[in-house]
C-alpha positions as CSV (number, residue, x, y, z in Angstrom):
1,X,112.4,141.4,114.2
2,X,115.1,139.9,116.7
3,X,117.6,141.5,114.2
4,X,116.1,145.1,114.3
5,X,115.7,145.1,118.0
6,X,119.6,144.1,118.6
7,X,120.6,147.0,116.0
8,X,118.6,149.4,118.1
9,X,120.5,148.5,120.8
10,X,123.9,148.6,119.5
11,X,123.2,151.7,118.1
12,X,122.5,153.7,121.3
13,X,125.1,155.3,123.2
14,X,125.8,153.3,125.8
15,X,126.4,150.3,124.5
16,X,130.1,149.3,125.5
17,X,129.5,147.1,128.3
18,X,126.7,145.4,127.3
19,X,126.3,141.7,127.4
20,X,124.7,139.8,125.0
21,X,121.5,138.7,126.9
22,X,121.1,142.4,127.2
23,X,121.0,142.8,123.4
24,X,119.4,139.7,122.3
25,X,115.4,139.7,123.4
26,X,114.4,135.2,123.0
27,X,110.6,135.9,123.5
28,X,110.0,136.9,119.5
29,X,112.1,133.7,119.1
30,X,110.7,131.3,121.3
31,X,107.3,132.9,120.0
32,X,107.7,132.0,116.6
33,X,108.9,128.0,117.9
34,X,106.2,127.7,120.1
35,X,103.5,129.1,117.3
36,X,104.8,126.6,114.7
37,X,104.5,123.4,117.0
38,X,101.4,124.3,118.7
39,X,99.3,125.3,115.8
40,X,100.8,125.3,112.6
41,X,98.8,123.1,109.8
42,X,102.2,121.1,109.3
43,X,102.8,120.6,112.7
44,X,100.3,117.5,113.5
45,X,99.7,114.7,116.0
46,X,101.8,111.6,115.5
47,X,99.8,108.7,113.6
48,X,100.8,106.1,115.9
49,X,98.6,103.3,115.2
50,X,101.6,100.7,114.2
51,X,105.5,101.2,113.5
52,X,104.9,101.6,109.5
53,X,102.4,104.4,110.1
54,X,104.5,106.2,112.2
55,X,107.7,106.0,110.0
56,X,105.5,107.0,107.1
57,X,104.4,110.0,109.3
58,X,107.8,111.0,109.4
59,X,108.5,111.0,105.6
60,X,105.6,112.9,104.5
61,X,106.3,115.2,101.8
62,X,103.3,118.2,101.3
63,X,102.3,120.6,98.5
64,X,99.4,122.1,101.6
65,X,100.6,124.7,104.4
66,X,101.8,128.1,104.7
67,X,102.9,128.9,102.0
68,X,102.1,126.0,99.8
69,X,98.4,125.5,97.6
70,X,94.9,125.1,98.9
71,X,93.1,122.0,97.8
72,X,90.5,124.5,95.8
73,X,93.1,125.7,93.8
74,X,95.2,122.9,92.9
75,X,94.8,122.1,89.4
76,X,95.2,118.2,87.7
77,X,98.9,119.3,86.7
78,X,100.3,119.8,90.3
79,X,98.7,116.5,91.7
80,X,99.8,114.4,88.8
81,X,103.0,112.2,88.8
82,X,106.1,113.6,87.0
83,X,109.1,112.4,85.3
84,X,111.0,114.3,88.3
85,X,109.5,112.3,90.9
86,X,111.5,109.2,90.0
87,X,113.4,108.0,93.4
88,X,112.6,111.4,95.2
89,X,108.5,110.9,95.2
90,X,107.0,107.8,95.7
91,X,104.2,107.7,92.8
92,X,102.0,105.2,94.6
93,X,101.5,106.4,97.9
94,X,99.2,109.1,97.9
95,X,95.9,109.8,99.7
96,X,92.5,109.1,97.8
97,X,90.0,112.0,98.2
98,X,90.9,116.1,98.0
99,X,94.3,115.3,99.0
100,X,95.5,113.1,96.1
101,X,98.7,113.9,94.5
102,X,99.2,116.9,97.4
103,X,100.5,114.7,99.9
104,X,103.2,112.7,99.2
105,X,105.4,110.2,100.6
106,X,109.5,110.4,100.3
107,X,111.1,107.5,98.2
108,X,113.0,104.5,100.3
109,X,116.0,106.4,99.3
110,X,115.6,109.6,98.8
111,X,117.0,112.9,101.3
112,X,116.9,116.6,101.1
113,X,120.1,118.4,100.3
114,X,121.3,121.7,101.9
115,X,119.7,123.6,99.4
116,X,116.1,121.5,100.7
117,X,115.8,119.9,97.0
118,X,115.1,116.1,97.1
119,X,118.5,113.6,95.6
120,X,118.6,110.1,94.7
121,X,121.5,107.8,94.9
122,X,123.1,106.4,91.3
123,X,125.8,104.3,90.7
124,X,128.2,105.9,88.3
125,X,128.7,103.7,85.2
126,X,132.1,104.6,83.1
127,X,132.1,103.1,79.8
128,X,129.5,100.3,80.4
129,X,131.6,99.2,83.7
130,X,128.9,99.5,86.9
131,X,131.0,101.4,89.5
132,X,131.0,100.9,93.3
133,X,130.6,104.8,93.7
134,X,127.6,106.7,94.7
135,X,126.5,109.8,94.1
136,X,123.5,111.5,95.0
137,X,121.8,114.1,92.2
138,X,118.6,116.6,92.3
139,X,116.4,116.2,89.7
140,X,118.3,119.3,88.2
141,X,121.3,117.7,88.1
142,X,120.2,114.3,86.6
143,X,118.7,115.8,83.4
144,X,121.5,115.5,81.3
145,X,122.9,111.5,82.7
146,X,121.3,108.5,81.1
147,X,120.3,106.6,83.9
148,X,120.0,102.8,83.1
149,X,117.3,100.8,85.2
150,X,118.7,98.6,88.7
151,X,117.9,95.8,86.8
152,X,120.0,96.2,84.0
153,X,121.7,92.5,83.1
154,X,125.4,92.7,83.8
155,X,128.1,89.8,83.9
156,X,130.7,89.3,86.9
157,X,132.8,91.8,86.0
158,X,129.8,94.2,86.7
159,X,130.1,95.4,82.8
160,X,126.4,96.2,81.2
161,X,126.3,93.1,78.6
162,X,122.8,93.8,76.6
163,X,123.5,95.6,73.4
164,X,120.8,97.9,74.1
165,X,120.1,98.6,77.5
166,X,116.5,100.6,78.8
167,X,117.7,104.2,80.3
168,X,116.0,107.2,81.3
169,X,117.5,110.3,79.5
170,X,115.8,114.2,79.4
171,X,112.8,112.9,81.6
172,X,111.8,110.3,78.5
173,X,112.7,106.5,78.4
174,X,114.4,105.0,75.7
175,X,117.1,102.8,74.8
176,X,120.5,103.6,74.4
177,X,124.0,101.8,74.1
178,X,125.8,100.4,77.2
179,X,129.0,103.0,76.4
180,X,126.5,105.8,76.4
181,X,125.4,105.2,79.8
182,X,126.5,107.3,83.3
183,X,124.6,106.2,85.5
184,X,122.7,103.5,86.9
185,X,119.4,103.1,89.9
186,X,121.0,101.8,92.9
187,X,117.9,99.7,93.6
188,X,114.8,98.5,91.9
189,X,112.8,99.9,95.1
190,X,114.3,103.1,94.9
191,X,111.5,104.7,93.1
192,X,108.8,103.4,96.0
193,X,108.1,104.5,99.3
194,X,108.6,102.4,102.3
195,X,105.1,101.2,102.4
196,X,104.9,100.6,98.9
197,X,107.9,98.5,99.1
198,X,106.7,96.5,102.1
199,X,103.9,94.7,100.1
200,X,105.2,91.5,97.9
201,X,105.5,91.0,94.0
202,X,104.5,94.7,94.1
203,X,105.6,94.8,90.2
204,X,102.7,92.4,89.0
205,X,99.9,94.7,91.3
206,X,97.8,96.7,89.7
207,X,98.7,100.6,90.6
208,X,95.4,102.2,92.0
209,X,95.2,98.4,94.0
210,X,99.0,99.3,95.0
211,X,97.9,102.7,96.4
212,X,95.1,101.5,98.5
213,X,97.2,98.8,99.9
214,X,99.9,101.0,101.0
215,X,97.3,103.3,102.7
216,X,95.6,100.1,104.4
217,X,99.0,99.0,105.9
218,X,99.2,101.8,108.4
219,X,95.6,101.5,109.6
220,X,96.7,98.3,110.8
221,X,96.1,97.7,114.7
222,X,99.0,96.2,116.6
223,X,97.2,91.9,117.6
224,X,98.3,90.4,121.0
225,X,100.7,88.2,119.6
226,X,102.4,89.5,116.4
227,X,103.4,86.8,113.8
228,X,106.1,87.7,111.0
229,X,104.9,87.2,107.3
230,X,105.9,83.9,105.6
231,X,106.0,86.1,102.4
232,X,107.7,89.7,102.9
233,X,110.0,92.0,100.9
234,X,113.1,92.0,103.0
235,X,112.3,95.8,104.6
236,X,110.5,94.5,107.5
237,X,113.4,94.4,109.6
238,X,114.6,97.8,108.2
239,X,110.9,99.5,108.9
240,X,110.7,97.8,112.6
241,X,114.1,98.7,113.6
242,X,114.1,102.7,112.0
243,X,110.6,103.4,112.9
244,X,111.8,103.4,116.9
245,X,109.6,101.3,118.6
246,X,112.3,98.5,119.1
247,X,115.0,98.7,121.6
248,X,118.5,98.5,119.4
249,X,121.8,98.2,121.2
250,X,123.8,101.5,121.3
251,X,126.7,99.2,121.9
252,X,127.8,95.9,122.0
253,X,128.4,93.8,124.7
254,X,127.2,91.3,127.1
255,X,123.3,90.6,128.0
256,X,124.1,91.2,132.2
257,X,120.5,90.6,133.1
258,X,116.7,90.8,131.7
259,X,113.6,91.4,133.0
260,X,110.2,92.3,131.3
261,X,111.0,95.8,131.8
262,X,114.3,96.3,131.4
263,X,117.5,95.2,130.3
264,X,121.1,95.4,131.5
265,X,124.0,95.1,129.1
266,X,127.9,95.1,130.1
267,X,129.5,97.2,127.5
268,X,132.3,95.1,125.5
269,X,136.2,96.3,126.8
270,X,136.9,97.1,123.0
271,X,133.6,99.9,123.0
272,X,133.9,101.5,125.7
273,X,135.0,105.3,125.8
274,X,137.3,106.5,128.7
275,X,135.4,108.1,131.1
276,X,131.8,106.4,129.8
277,X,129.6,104.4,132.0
278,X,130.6,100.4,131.0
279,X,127.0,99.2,131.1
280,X,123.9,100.4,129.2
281,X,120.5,100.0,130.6
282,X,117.4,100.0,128.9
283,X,113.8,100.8,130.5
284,X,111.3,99.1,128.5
285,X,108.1,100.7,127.6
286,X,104.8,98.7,129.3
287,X,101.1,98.2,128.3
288,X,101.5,102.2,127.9
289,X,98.7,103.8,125.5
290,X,99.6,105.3,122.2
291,X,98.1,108.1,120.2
292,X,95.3,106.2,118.4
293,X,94.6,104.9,122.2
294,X,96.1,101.2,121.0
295,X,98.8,99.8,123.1
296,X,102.4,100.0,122.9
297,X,104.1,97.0,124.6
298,X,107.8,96.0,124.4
299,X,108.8,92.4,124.8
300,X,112.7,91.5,125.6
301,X,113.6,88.9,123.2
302,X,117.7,88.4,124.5
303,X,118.5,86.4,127.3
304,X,121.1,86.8,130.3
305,X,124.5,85.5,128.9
306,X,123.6,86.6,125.2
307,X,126.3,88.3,123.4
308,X,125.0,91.7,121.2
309,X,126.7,93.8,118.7
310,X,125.4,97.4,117.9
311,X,122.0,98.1,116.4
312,X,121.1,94.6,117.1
313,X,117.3,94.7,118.2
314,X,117.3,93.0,122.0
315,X,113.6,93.9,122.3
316,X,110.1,93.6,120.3
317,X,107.5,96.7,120.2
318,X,103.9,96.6,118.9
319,X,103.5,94.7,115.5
320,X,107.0,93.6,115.5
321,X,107.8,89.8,116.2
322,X,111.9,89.2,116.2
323,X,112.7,92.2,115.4
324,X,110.7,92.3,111.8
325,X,107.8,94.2,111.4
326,X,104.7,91.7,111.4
327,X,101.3,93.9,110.7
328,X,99.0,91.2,110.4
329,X,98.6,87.1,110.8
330,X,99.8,84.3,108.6
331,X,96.1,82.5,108.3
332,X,94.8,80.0,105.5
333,X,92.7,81.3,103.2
334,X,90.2,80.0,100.8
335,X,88.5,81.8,98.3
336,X,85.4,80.1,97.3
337,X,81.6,81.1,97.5
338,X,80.5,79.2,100.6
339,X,76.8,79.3,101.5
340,X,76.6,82.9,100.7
341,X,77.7,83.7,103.7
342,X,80.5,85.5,102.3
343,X,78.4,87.1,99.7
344,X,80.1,91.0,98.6
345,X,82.6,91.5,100.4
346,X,81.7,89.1,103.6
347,X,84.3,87.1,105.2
348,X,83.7,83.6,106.7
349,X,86.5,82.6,109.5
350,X,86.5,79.9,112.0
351,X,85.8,79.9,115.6
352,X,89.4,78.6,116.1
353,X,90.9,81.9,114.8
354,X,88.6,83.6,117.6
355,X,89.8,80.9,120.2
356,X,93.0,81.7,119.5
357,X,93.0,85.3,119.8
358,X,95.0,85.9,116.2
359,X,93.3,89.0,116.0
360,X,92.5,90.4,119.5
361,X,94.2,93.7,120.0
362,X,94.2,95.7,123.4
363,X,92.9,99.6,123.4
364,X,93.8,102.0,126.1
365,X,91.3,104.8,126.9
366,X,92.0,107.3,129.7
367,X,88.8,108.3,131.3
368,X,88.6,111.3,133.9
369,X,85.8,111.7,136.2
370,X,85.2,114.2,138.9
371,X,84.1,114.3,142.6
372,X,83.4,118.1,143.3
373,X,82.5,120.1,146.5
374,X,79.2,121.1,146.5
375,X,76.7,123.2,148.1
376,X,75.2,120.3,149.6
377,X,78.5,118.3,150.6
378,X,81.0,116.6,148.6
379,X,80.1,114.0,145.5
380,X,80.9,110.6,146.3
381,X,81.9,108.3,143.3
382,X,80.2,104.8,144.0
383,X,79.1,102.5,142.2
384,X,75.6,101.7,144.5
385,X,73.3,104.3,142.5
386,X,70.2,104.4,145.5
């Protein structure tokens, strides 16, 4: 439309001096922006109950939408997972109900490519030697390689030693020679999503148990004190620093001073750009509600004097105790029928755990009232009802 409009323009006879504000109209533009972010189905409100369930927010991958299928008319083929989805589509984390197998979730490392096709990363492998070098193929491109699996035994020379070695080749798996293989998964948690590969020994769960557990970590609510898992997977730190709510160090330097709602770092000699400010300051977020009306709270956890390099994380948000994601509680658990109290699915826990507040959470609800002018005088807001 904007198009059209300028060639009208153009095209009329006086058109020498024109500028090109004259030409160009922005309100068709600024329209179409303004429609998309204020009321289009994949434009939605930002699941903010924890870090994890806004990072998995943010990787979303859907089938619904303008221009995409309606949950009537989605068959069992379209939902179902495919021999494509390998390290682009996470197979686990799906919704359960009308949604399932619509709404996806992007693979740890997966990314779109100019063309907006999904690649995976693979290690090129030249005749059975495991390569440093990376590439990253669409599932066009990968048709013809035999893929061998991350875990594929090698020796220290990096050189594939079984004499058969698992592969994927044509979307099937089978087994093939080490000399016939071109490529090889970069990581055994390639083919998972980030909240799929957050749960531990995820390889030994049983798949539809998988799914529900990856749903059930974002509807975690951030406690008062978070406490990192004795047992994790090792993307904790990776999901708490990526998923924004920590405060990382744009550059390093020197911890100048701290306060509970801000910090103050002197900018090392050796980092510092001419004509750039030589400190940093960060403004910590306070007790300030989310989206899901829970709390979002960050904590300093440097002190003055402390030296930081870039990225480091100099301050915890919600759910995230030094700098590692930390959803729930490390507790004790038994599991044992005790006076049927925890008969179904009941659970018994001590009064200590109460005590203790391991799993009090704060909620922030904004509530407006009004005092109006009336007829008969202005309202009053009091709390003595007569």
């Amino acid at each position: 439309r904007v198009e059209r409009a300028v060639k009208e323009r153009l095209s009329m006879a006086e058109s020498e001096g024109l500028m090109p504000q004259d030409l160009i109209n922005a309100k068709p533009v600024a329209a179409a922006v303004k429609e998309f972010f204020g009321s289009s189905q994949l434009s939605q409100f930002m699941d903010q109950n924890n870090p994890l369930s806004e990072i998995t927010h943010k990787r979303r991958v859907s089938a619904l939408g303008p221009g995409g299928l309606t949950r009537e008319r989605a068959g069992f083929e379209v939902r179902d997972v495919h021999p494509t989805h390998y390290g682009r589509v996470c197979p686990i984390e799906t919704p359960e109900g009308p949604n399932i197998g619509l709404i996806n979730s992007l693979a740890a490392y997966a990314r779109t490519n100019q063309y907006g096709f999904l690649e995976s990363p693979y290690r090129v492998v030249k005749e059975g030697l495991v390569t440093e070098e990376i590439v990253f193929l669409s599932a066009i491109e990968e048709a013809d390689h035999v893929i061998a699996q991350a875990s594929a035994a090698m020796n220290d020379k990096q050189e594939l030693v079984d004499e058969l070695v698992a592969v994927r080749h044509l979307n099937e798996f089978t087994v093939k020679a080490p000399a016939d293989v071109t490529l090889m998964d970069v990581s055994p948690k390639q083919v998972v999503s980030v909240a799929a590969s957050l749960i531990p020994f995820l390889e030994h769960d049983d798949a539809n148990r998988a799914l529900m557990g990856s749903n059930m970590q974002r509807q975690a609510v951030p406690t008062l004190r978070a406490d990192k898992p004795l047992v994790g997977t090792g993307m904790e730190r990776n999901v708490a620093r990526d998923s924004g709510v920590c405060v990382v160090a744009r550059r390093g330097g020197v911890i100048d001073s701290v306060d509970a709602s801000r910090i103050v770092v002197r900018v090392a000699d050796d980092e510092v750009e001419t004509g750039e400010a030589g400190v940093d300051i960060y403004n910590l977020t306070k007790y300030t509600r989310s989206n899901q009306n829970t709390c979002i709270n960050q904590r300093p956890l440097v002190s003055k004097g402390d030296r930081v390099q870039r990225s480091d994380i100099m301050a915890d948000g919600p759910s995230t105790d030094m700098g590692e994601l930390a959803l729930g509680q490390n507790m004790r658990i038994a599991f044992m029928a005790w006076n049927g109290f925890n008969f179904e699915d009941s659970i018994c826990l001590s009064e200590r755990v109460v005590q203790e507040d391991r799993f009090t959470t704060i909620h922030i609800q904004e509530l407006t009232c009004v005092a109006r002018d009336t007829k008969l005088g202005p309202e009053e807001i009091t709390a003595d009802i007569p």
